[in-house]
C-alpha positions as CSV (number, residue, x, y, z in Angstrom):
1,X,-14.4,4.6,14.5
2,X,-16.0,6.9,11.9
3,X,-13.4,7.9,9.0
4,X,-13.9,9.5,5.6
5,X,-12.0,6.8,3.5
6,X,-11.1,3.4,4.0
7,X,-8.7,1.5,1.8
8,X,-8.2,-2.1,1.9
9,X,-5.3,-3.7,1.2
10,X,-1.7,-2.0,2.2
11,X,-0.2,-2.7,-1.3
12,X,1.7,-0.3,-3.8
13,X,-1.6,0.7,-4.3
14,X,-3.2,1.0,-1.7
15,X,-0.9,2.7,1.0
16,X,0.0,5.3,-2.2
17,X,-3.7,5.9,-2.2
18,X,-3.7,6.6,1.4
19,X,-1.3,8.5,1.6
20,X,-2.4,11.0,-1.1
21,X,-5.7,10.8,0.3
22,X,-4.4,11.6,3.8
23,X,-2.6,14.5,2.5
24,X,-5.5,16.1,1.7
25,X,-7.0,16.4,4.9
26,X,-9.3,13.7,5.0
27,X,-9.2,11.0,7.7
28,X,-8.3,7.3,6.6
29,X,-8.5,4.0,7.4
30,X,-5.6,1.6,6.1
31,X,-6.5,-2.3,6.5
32,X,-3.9,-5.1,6.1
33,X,-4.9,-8.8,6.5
34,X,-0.7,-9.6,7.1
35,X,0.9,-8.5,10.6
36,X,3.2,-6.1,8.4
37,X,2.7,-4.7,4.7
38,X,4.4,-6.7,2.1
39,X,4.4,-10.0,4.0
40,X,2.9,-12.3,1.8
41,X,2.9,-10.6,-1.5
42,X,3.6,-13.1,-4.6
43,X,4.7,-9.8,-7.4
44,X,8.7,-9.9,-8.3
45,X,9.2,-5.9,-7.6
46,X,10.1,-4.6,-10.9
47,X,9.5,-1.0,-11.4
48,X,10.3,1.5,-13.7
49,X,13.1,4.1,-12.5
50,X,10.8,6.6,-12.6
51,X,9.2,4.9,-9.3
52,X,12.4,4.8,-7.8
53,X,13.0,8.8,-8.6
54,X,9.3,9.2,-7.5
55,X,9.9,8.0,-3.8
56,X,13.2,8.8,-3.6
57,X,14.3,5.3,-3.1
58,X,17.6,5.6,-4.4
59,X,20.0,4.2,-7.2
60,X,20.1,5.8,-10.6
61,X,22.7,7.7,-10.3
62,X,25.6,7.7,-12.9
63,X,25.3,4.1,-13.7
64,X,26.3,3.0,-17.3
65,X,24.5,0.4,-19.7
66,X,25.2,-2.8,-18.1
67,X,26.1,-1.8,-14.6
68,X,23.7,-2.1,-11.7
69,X,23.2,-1.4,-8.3
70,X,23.6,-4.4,-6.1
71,X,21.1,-5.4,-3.2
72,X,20.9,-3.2,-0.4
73,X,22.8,0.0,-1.7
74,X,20.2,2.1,-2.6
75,X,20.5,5.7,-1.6
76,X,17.9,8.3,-0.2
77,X,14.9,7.6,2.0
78,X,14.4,4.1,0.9
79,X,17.7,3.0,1.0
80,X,17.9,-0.9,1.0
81,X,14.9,-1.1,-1.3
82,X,16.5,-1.6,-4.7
83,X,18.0,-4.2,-5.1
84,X,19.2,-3.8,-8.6
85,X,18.9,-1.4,-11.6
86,X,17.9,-2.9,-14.5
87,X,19.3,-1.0,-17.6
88,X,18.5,-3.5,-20.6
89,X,16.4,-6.9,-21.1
90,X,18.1,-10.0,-23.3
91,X,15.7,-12.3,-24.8
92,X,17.2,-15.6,-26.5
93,X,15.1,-16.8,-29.4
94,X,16.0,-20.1,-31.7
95,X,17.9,-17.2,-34.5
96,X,19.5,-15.4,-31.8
97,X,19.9,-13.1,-28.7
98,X,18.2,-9.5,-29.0
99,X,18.4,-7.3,-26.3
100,X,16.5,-4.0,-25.5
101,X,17.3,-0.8,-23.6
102,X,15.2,0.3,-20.2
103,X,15.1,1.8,-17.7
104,X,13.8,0.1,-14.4
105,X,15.1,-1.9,-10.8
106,X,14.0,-4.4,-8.9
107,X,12.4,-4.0,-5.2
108,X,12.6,-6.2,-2.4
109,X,8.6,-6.0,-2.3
110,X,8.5,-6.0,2.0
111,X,11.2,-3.1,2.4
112,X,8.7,-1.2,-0.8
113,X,5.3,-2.1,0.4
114,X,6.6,-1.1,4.6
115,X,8.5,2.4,3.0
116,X,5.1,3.0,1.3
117,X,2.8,2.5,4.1
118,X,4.8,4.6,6.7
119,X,4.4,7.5,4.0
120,X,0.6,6.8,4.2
121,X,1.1,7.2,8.3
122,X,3.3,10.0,7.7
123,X,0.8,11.5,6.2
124,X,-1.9,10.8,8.5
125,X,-3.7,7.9,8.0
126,X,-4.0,5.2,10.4
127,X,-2.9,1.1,9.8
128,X,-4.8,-1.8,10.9
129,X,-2.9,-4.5,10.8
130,X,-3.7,-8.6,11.0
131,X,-7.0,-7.5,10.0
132,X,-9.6,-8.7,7.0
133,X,-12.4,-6.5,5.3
134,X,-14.8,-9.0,5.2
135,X,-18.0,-7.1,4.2
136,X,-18.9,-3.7,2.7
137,X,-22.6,-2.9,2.9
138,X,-24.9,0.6,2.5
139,X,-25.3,2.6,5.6
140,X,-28.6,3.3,6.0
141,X,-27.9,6.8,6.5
142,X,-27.3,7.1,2.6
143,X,-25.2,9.6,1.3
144,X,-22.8,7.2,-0.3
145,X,-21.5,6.3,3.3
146,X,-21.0,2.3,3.7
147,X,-20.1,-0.2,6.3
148,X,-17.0,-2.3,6.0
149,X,-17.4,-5.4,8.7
150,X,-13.4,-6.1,9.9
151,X,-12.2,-9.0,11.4
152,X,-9.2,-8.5,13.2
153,X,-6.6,-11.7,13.8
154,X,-7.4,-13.9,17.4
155,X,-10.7,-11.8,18.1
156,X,-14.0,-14.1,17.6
157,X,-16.2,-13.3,14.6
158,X,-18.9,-11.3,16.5
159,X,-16.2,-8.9,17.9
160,X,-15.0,-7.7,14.1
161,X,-15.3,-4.4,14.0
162,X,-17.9,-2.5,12.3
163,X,-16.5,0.6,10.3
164,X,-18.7,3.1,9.3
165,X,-17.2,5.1,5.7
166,X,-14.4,3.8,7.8
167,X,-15.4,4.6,11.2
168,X,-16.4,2.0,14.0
169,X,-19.7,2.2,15.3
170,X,-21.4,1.2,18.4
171,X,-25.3,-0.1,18.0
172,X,-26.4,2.3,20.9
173,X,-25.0,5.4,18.9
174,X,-26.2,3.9,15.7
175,X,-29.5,5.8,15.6
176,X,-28.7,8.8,17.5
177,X,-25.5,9.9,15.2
178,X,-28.8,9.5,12.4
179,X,-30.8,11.9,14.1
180,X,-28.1,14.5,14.4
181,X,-27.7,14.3,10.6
């Protein structure tokens, strides 16, 4: 499968790369070792509001200093994905308490990193999922193209894919596809 861009890892990161990516025209590869994005990750979800307004995941709305959203009542397209606004941070010392204003929520991480990786397919690129990058090498056509080896979940080692700049490859076609460059 040829592509012009392949990103590893369907993160934050890497599904909001994608997806940009995508919505410029150019063809994409997503790949994601779990069976779903967001399955095994180990981060706590905290974002800044401005995230939440970004993606149009909800909450903010009219909420006072010390109030909060509570799980699962998040509003807009990714509603369910805040759990709760955070509007100020306490920190207890041995002289006292001191608390600081901000401005930021808490995620459930699987809802975020799914919502952002459907907007990376909404936009047009394509997920591989149960599936681990496990090389990256030149291609010897040059021209900044590579080869990123994948090995997909229950399929032996020598039938990982091949993806050329993203794109699978077949031996035979290999050196004709070099010719007609």
């Amino acid at each position: 499968m040829l592509v012009d861009v392949v990103v590893i890892g369907a993160g934050p990161a890497g599904s909001v790369t994608a997806a940009t990516v995508a919505k410029r025209g150019f063809s994409v590869l997503l790949i994601e070792k779990d069976t779903f994005p967001g399955q095994t990750n180990v981060c706590a979800g905290g974002v800044e509001q401005s995230v939440v307004e970004e993606f149009a995941l909800g909450g903010g709305e009219g909420r006072e200093r010390g109030e909060g959203r509570e799980r699962g009542e998040g509003r807009g397209k990714g509603g369910g994905i805040v759990e709760k606004e955070i509007l100020s941070h306490k920190y207890y010392f041995p002289w006292g308490v001191e608390e600081y204003e901000t401005n930021a929520a808490t995620v459930r991480r699987e809802n975020f990193d799914s919502f952002l990786t459907r907007s990376a397919e909404d936009a047009g690129a394509q997920l591989l999922t149960s599936a681990v990058a496990c090389g990256v090498t030149r291609s010897r056509r040059g021209g900044g193209c590579v080869r990123v080896a994948v090995k997909e979940r229950g399929r032996e080692e020598e039938e990982g894919r091949e993806e050329e700049g993203g794109r699978e490859e077949e031996e035979g076609r290999e050196e004709e596809e070099r010719e007609n460059i």
